[in-house]
C-alpha positions in Angstrom: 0.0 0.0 0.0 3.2 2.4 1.0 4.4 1.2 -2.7 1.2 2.7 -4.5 0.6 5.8 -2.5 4.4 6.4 -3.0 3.9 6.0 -7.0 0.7 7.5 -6.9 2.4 11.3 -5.1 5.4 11.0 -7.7 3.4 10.7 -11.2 0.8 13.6 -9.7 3.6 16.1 -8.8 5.9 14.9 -12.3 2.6 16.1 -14.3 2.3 19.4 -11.8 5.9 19.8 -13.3 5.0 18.9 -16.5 2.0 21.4 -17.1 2.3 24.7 -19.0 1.9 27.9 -17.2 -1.1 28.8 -19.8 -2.5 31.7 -17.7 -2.1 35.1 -15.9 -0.3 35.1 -12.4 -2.6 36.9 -9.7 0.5 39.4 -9.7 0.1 39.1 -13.1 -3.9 40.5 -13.7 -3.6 43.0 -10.9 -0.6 44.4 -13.0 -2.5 44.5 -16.1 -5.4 45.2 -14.6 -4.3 48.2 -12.8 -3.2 49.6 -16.0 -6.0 48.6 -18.6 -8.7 49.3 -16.1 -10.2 46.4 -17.3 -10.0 42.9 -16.9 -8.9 41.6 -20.5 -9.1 37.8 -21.4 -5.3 36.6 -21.9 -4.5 33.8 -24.6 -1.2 32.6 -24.2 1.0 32.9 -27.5 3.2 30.1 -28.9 6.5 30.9 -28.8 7.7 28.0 -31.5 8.9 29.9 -34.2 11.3 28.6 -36.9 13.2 31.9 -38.2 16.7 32.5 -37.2 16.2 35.8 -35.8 13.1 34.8 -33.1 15.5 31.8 -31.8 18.1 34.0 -30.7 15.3 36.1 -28.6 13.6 33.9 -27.3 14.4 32.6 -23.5 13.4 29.5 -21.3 10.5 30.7 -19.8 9.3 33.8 -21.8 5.6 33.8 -22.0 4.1 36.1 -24.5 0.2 36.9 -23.4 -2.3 38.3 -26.0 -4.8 40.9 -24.4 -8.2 41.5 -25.6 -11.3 43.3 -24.3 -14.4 42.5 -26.3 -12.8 41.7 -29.6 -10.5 44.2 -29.3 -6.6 43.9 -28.6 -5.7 45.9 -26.1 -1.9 45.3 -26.1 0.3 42.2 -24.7 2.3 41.1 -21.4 5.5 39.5 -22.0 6.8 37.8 -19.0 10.4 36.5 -18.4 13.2 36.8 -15.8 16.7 38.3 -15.8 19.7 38.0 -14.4 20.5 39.7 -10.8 24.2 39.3 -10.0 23.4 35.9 -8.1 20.0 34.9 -9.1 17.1 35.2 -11.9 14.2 37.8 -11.1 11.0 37.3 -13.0 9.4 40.3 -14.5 6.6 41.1 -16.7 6.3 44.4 -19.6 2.7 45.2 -20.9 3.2 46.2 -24.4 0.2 48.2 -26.1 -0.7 47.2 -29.6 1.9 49.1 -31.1 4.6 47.7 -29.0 5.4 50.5 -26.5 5.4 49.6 -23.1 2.8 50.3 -20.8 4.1 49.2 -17.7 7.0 47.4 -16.1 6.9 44.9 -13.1 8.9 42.8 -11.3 7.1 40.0 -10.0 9.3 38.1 -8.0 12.9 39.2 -6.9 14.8 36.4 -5.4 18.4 37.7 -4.0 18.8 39.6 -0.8 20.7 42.9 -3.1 19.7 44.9 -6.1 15.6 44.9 -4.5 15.6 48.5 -4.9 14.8 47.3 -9.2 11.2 46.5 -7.9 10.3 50.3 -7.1 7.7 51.5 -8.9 8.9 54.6 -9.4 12.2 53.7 -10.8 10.2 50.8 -13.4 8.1 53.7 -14.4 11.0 55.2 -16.4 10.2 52.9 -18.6 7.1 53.7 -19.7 6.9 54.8 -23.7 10.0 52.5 -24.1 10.1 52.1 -28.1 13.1 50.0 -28.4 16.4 52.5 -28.5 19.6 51.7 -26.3 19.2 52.4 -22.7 22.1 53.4 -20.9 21.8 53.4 -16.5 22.7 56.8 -15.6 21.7 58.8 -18.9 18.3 57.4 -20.1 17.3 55.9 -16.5 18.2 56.5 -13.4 21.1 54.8 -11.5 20.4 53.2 -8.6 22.0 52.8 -5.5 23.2 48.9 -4.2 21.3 47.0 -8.1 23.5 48.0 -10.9 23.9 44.8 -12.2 20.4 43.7 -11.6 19.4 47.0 -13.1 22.0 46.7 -16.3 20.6 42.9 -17.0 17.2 44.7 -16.7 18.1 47.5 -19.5 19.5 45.0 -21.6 17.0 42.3 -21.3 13.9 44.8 -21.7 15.8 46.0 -25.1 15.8 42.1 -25.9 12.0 41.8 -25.7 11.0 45.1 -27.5 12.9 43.3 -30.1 11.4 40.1 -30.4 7.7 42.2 -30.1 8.8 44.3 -32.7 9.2 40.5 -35.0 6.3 39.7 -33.7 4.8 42.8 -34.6 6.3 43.2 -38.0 5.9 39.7 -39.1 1.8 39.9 -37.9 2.4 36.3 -37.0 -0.4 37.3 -33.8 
């Protein structure tokens, strides 16, 4: 009986393990929500794409969210993570139709340094991103005690404007 309950626990958390993460985090709608004002239905996008210039863009992990209210698209949430200087941070950019940022959050920050990338007010710098070279200290902000998790931020945001702007100019969504 130990046996069965034993193989019973492993094959229901391997297929936990196994399952896509097909919807919106809670952290996730609030974000979006708070900026649409509205709650849109999100259909997760596939991320499979053959061309050589999407494979080099893409990242474990990234999850590329269509947004629509009533028919209408209202923009897209692309979540991923980053680098800090000892550990990933997940984050998530809400990209209007045209493929400007709305909104920047970090969703879950991991290391015990850098935390300071998670204030509001410094993310909303980023608002009206259109995909040009950031530089920490002329474009944004510096800030004190997460320059490296702030650089991998800069560079990794730049790295999904350009697969959006692909996405975007390929209308393969």
């Amino acid at each position: 009986m130990r046996l069965l309950f034993t193989f019973f626990f492993l094959c229901c958390f391997s297929w936990l393990l196994c399952q896509e993460n097909n919807s919106l985090t809670k952290k996730e709608k609030k974000f979006v929500t708070g900026i649409l004002e509205v709650e849109p239905t999100a259909e997760l996008l596939p991320l499979k794409l053959r061309e050589p210039s999407f494979t080099a863009l893409i990242m474990d992990g990234d999850r590329i969210f269509l947004l629509r209210w009533q028919e209408q698209i209202l923009g897209y949430l692309f979540s991923t993570r980053a680098m800090g200087r000892y550990e990933y941070f997940d984050y998530s950019i809400l990209f209007s139709a045209d493929v400007s940022v709305m909104g920047l959050t970090v969703t879950a920050y991991r290391s015990s340094h850098g935390a300071a990338i998670c204030q509001k007010k410094w993310l909303d710098q980023f608002k009206g991103y259109e995909g040009e070279e950031l530089i920490l200290g002329k474009q944004i902000d510096g800030i004190a005690g997460a320059t490296i998790s702030a650089n991998s931020l800069l560079t990794d945001i730049r790295r999904a404007h350009q697969l959006m702007g692909h996405i975007r100019d390929q209308k393969l969504f």
